[in-house]
Each structure stands twice: as structure tokens, then as C-alpha cells.
N, C-alpha and C positions, 0 to 999 in steps of 0.2 A: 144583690141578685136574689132571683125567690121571687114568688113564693112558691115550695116545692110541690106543695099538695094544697087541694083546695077542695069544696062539696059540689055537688051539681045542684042547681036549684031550679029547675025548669029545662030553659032553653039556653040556658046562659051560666057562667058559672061566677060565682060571686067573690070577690077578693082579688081577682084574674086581671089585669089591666092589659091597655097597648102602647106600644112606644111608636110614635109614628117620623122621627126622625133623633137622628143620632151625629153631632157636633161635634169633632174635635176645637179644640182652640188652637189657631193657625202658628202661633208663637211659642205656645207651652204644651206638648202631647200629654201630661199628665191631667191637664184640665180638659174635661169632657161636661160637655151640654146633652139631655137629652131633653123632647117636647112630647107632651104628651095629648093624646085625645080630651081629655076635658081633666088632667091635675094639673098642668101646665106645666111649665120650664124647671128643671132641676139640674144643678152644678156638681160636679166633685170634682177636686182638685189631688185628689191621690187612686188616679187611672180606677176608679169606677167603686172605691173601697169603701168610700162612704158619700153620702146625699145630702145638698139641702135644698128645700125648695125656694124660687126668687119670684114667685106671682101668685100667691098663697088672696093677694088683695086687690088684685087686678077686677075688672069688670065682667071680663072674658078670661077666663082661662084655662083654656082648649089653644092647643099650641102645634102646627104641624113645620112650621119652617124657622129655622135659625141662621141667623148671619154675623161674625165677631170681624170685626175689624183689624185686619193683618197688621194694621200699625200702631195700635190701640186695644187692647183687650177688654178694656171695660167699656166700649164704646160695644153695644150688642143690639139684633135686631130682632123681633120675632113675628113671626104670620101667625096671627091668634085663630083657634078656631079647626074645629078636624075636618081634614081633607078627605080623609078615607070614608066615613059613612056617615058625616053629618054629625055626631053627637053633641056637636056644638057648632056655634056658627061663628063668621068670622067679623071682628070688629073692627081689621084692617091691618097694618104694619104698626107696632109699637117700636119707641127706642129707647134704651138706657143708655148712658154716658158714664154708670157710676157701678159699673161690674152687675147688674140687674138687681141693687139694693131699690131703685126707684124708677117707674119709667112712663114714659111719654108717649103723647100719639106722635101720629107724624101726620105728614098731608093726604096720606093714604088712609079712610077711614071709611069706615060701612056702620049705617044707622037703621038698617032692618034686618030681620032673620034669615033669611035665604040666603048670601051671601058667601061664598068657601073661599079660602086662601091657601097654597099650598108652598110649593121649595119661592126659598128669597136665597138671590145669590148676592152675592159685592167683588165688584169688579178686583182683582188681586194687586194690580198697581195704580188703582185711583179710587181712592174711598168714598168716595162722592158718590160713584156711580154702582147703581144698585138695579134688577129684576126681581119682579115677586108675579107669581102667577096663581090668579082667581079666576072663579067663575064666571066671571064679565069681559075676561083680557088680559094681558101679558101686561106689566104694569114696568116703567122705568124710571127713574130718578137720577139726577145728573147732579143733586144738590144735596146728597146726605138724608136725604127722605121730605125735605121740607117741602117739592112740590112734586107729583110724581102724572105721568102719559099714560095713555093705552097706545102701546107698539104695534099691537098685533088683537085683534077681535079672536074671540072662543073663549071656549070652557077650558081653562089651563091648573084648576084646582085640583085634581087626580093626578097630573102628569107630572114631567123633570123639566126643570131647565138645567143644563150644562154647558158647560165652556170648554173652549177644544182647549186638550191640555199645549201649554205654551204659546197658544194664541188667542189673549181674552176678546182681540176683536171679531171672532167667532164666536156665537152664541147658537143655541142646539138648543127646542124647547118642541113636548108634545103636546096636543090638546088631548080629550079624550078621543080622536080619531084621524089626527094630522099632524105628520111631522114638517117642522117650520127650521129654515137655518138662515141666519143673521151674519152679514160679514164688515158690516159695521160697529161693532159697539151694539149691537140691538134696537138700531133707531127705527129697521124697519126691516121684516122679515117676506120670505118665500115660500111657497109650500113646497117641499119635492112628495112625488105618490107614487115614483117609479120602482116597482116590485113592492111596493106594500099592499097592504088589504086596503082595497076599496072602501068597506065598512066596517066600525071595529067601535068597542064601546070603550075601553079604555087604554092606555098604550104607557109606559113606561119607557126610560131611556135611561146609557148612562156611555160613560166613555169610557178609555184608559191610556194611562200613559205609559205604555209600553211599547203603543201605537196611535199617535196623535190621529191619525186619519180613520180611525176602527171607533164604529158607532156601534148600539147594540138595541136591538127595542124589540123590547116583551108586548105581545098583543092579546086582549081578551076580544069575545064576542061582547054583544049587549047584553045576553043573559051570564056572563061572567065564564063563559067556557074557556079554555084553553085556544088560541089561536094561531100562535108560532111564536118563533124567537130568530128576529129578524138580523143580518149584519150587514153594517156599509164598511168596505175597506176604501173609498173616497171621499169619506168626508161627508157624506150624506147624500151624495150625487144619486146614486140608487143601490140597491138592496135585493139581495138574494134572502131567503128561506131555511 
């Protein structure tokens, strides 16, 4: 944790990093993944006490979504490349098989600069089946990553996918201005727009299981202003303010 104090050096302050997602491992709560904007993926195995890094050699690595295999922990996923403002761009879905000692592309892969990748989910009880959402589309895998679909058109590299808690054949995913729900597995999604904002430049989402049917989604403007904070207590059906 740290660093406590840092200099200003302009506009920016230098030593200061971001963490742009944060992994438990589904099997072991003491092992934590975090991804970072451009140092990539780092593991600790004693609940957050000490670091070490696993893509130190990678091509890309800018790292904003991670995925571990509920049945397999060394089987790990990562969306290279930061979601939040670019500083790196994305080079698609990697896999490791070997606790993220060494890893691989998958059939998911981007070969020019523009390109953002944001959250990769993995279905809870079929490891095979996976979502990753980029700039180009909602991305699915039915086969472990080896060959992966566009579900759904848009810019999904800023926003969540989520899965209703207890029912992974519900899928809940934002672009930067539309909320989309899935009641198949994610083969093919709907937009609902009822009580949301018309126009919205980025939108976040998230669930909870305290209330399977309770959606929550934070809205900016396009110049980044504050918009609301939206809830559904059906599911997605529509949305109060």
C-alpha cells in the first residue's frame, strides 16, 4: 500500500499510479489480483501484504479486466490495455494456464492502436464461457477463449458487465450510453432506456446480492459531469433516479 507522499511535477504527480480493477481469486480470499493502467497484472497471496508482478514481459501491459477460473486458479484471464483513459491500448484477451508465470493470446486479439478492452467475466459454473467488453462490441466465448463473437455492437470498454447474482443466464452489460440485458447466456442482448438518460457519455453498473433483482448505474454527461445514480428493483425492466 503507499505511496504516502509524492512531489507535484506539473499537471500530474509522478510516482502516483491507478489501479483499474481489483480480483479476488474465487477459491482462495487471500489471493488477490490487481490490473493496472500501463504496469500490468500483480498477485499477492497474503490478502494484499506483499506483490509480485506476472507480465513484467508481456507485449502490452496495461491491464484493466481479470478473470480466474473458479475451478482452476492457475487457469487466468486478462483484458490488456487501460480502459479508463487510453494510456495504453488494448492487444485483446491473454490466457495463462500456469498461475500467470507465462501466457497466451487467445482468439481475441487487436493489431492496431485504438482498440480498449474493459471487465472479462467467466461464466461461474461453465468455464468455457466467457464475456469481455471492448470498444468494437461485447465479445463472447463458448470455448475457453480459443474462438470468441460480437453479442452485441458498441463501445463497452468504459462500462460493467455483470451477472445477476444466482442467475448467470442473466447477463447486465453498459456501453458508454446504453444499458443492454441478456437472458440467455449472453448470446444476444436488448437495450431497455426506460427512465434512463436519453444521452449519457459514460454509465457504469454493478449489482448485489442482497437483492438479485437491484441494478445500480452511475451516469456521467459527455463532458464528464455528474448525471445520477440510477436504480432498477426489476431486473433492469426500468429505472427510477
Amino acid at each position: 500500500v503507499g505511496p504516502f507522499s509524492h512531489l507535484n511535477t506539473g499537471s500530474w504527480s509522478s510516482g502516483q499510479g491507478r489501479v483499474n480493477i481489483v480480483h479476488v481469486d474465487p477459491s482462495n480470499p487471500s489471493t488477490v489480483y490487481i490490473g493496472t493502467p500501463a504496469g500490468g497484472i500483480w498477485k499477492s497471496s497474503d490478502d494484499g501484504s506483499t506483490w509480485s508482478a506476472l507480465s513484467d514481459n508481456l507485449p502490452q501491459i496495461g491491464v484493466s479486466g481479470i478473470a480466474i477460473d473458479y475451478s482452476n486458479s492457475n487457469t487466468i484471464y486478462i483484458a490488456t490495455g487501460d480502459k479508463d483513459s487510453s494510456d495504453t491500448y488494448s492487444i485483446g484477451v491473454m490466457k495463462s494456464v500456469d498461475g500467470g508465470l507465462t501466457w497466451n493470446t487467445t482468439g481475441l486479439t487487436f493489431t492496431n492502436t485504438s482498440t480498449l478492452a474493459g471487465d472479462i467475466l467467466i461464466h461461474p459454473t461453465n468455464n468455457q464461457i466467457l464475456w469481455c467488453g471492448t470498444s468494437v462490441g461485447l465479445y463472447r466465448t463458448i470455448n475457453g477463449g480459443l474462438n470468441w463473437t460480437v453479442v452485441q455492437s458498441g463501445n463497452f470498454s468504459q462500462g460493467s458487465l455483470r451477472l445477476k447474482p444466482n442467475d448467470p443466464s442473466t447477463v447486465y452489460a453498459v456501453s458508454n450510453n446504453r444499458f443492454f440485458k441478456s437472458t440467455n447466456s449472453g448470446s444476444s442482448f436488448s437495450v431497455i432506456t426506460t427512465g434512463l438518460p436519453f444521452t449519457s457519455g459514460r454509465l457504469l453498473l454493478d449489482v448485489t446480492a442482497a437483492n438479485s433483482n437491484y441494478i445500480y448505474i452511475l451516469s456521467a454527461t459527455s463532458s464528464s459531469a455528474f448525471q445520477g445514480l440510477f436504480k432498477s428493483t426489476n431486473g433492469g425492466t426500468s429505472w427510477t433516479n
